[in-house]
N, C-alpha and C positions, 0 to 999 in steps of 0.2 A: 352374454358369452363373448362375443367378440369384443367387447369394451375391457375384457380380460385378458384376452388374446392380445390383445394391442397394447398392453401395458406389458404381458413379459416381450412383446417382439422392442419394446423402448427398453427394457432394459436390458436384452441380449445386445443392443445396438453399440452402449454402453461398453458391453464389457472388454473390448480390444482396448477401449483406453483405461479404464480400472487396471487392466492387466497391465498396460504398458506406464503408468504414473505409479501404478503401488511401491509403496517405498519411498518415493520421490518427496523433494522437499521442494513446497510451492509459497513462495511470498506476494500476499497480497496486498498492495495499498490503499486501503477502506477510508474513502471521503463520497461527496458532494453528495446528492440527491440522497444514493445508496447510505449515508449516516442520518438523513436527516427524513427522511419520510417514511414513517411509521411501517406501511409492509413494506416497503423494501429492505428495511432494519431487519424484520422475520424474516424474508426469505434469504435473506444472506447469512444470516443464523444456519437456516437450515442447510444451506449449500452448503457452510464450512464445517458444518456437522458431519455430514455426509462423505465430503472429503477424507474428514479423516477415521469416520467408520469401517472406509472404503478400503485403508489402508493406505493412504498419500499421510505428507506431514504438511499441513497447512501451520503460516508463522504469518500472522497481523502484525501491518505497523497501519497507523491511523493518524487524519489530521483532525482540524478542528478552528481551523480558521474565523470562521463563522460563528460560533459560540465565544471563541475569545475574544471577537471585533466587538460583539453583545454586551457581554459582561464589561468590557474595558468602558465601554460607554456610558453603560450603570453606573458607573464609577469615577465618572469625570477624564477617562484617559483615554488623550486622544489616539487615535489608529492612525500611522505614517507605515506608509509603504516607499520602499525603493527596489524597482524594477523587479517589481513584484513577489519583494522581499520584506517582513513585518520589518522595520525599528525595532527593536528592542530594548528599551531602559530598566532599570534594576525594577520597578511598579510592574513594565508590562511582562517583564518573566515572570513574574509573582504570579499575576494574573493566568497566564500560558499553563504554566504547572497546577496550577487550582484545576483548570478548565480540561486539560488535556490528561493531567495524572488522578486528577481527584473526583473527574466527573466522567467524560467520556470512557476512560481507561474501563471505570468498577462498570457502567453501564454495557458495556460489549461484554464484557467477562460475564457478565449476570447473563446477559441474553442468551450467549453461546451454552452453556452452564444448563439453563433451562430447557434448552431442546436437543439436550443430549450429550453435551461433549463436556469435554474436561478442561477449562481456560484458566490461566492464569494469567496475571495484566504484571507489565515490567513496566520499567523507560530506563536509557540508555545509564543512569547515574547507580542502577542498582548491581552493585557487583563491579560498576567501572567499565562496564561491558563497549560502552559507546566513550570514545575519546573525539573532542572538537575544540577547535579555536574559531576567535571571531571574526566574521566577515567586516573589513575595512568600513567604517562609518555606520555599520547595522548595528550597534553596542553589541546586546547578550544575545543575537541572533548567529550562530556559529557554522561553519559548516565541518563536516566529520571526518576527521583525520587517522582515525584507526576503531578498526571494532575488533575484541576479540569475541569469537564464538564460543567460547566453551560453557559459558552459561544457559544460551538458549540452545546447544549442542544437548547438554544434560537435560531438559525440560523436554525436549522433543524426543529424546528414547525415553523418558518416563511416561510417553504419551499425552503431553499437557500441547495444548495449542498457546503459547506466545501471544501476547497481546500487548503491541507496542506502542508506547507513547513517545512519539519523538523530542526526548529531553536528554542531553547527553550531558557528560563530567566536565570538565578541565584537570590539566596537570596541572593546576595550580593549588597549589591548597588555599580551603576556605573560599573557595570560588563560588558563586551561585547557580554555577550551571549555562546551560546554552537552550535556548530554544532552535529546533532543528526543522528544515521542512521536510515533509513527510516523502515525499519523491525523490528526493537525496536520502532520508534515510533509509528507507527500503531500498534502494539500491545499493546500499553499502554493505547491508546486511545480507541482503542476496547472495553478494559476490563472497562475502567473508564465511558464510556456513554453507554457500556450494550450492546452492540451492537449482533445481531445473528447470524452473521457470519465475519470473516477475511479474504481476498484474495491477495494473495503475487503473485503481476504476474511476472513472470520470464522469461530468456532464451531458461528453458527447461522443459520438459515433464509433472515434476512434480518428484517426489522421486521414484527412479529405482533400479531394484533388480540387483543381480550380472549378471543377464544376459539382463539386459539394457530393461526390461519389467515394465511397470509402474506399481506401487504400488498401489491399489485406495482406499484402507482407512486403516490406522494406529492409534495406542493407544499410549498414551505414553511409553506405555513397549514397543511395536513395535519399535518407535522410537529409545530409549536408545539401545535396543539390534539391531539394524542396526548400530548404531552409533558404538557400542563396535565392531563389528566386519568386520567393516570399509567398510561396504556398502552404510553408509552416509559419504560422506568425505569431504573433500575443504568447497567450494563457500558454501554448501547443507547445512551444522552445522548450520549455525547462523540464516538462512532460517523455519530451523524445530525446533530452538530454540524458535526463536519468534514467532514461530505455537504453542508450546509447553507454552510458558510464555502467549498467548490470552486465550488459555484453562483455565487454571490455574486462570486468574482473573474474569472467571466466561463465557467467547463467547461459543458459543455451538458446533461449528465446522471452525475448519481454512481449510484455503484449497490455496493449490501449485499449480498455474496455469500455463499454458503456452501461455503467453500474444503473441507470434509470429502465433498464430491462428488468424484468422478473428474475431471477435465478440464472442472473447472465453466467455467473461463473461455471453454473453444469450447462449449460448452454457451450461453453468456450471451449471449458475441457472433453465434453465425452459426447461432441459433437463432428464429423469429418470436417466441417466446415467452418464454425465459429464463428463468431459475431464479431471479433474485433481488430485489430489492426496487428498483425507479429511485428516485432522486430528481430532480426535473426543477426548470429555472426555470417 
């Protein structure tokens, strides 16, 4: 009896944030561990199930770094990075879009799909929805210059959860597309369909002081003055960057999770406390 008892008092705990997210549009950016280790693939299933059972509008964008660096290898082509940005030549898009629209993409949809919700898998080229040109010396590696939402605007009142693969168009015609990073592009889509929150799940903690203590909410002066003084460093810049650029076009709070947790995402949201680092206007 009390192990009953204790489950409705977790879920009355709950409910001040169900009530206060319902409606809400939350974007998540689904990599490292959390894509790649078999339960934590399920339980982030179920979180975003739940999500939007609950009545929130959860919207995936996904990377896949890791399976593209794989497969390009399988294949003779080598992997160059620049400041931690892929190369892209006309093989390794090929590659990217195989990997990210044709395997990861159907693999979340299916998951989601299976325990309960309703997914459907995009990337930026479908509809035009995502506009990008190329980053100087990164060939087809692009960064995003305009999104319009009315695509995934219409999918998320039909009830479908968004499942994005970060591949965007050109205005050029006949172009082959851009490969996009997925931190950039959840931010861009955050800001563009309004979204209330941004969640970048990650490897680690979330953003750490010098003495390896989690940080749990920062301003962008925060930010900039960890950065200058090299307490944001590596991997972390482009992370609190595009925490930094969702605020900016208007999301109300981003936030650095650490996706190697169980069910961080109901942990984050319908918890007082939360696991991972805010970043706030």
């Amino acid at each position: 009896m009390q192990a009953h008892i204790q489950t409705v008092k977790t879920l009355l705990d709950a409910l001040p944030y169900i009530r206060r997210f319902y409606g809400e549009t939350i974007v998540i950016k689904y990599g490292g561990a959390a894509q790649i280790d078999p339960a934590l693939k399920d339980k982030f299933a179920q979180d975003v199930t739940l999500l939007s059972l609950v009545g929130m509008k959860p919207v995936i964008v996904h990377g896949g770094g890791k399976s593209i660096t794989e497969l390009s290898s399988q294949l003779g082509i080598k992997a160059e990075f620049r400041n931690g940005l892929r190369v892209s030549d006309r093989d390794s898009l090929r590659v990217a879009q195989m990997v990210l629209c044709g395997e990861i993409n159907t693999e979340i949809v299916s998951m989601l799909n299976d325990h309960g919700g309703k997914a459907i898998g995009i990337n930026g080229k479908d509809g035009g929805f995502v506009k990008a040109q190329a980053i100087e010396g990164l060939g087809f590696t692009g960064e995003v210059r305009e999104v319009n939402p009315d695509l995934i605007l219409r999918l998320i009142e039909d009830r479908f959860v968004p499942v994005i693969a970060p591949i965007a168009s050109s205005n050029e015609p006949s172009h082959p597309g851009f490969n996009i990073n997925a931190d950039t592009m959840a931010s861009a889509i955050a800001g563009a369909i309004r979204a209330k929150k941004v969640i970048f799940m990650t490897d680690t903690a979330g953003v750490l002081d010098k003495e390896k203590k989690l940080l749990r909410s920062l301003s962008r002066a925060d930010v900039e003055a960890l950065k200058a003084d090299s307490t944001i460093v590596g991997g972390m810049i482009p992370k609190v960057d595009s925490a930094l650029e969702a605020i900016k076009y208007g999301v109300e709070k981003a936030h650095i999770l650490d996706g190697r947790v169980e069910h961080a995402l109901l942990l984050e949201i319908f918890t007082s406390q939360g696991i991972s680092t805010e970043i706030t206007r």
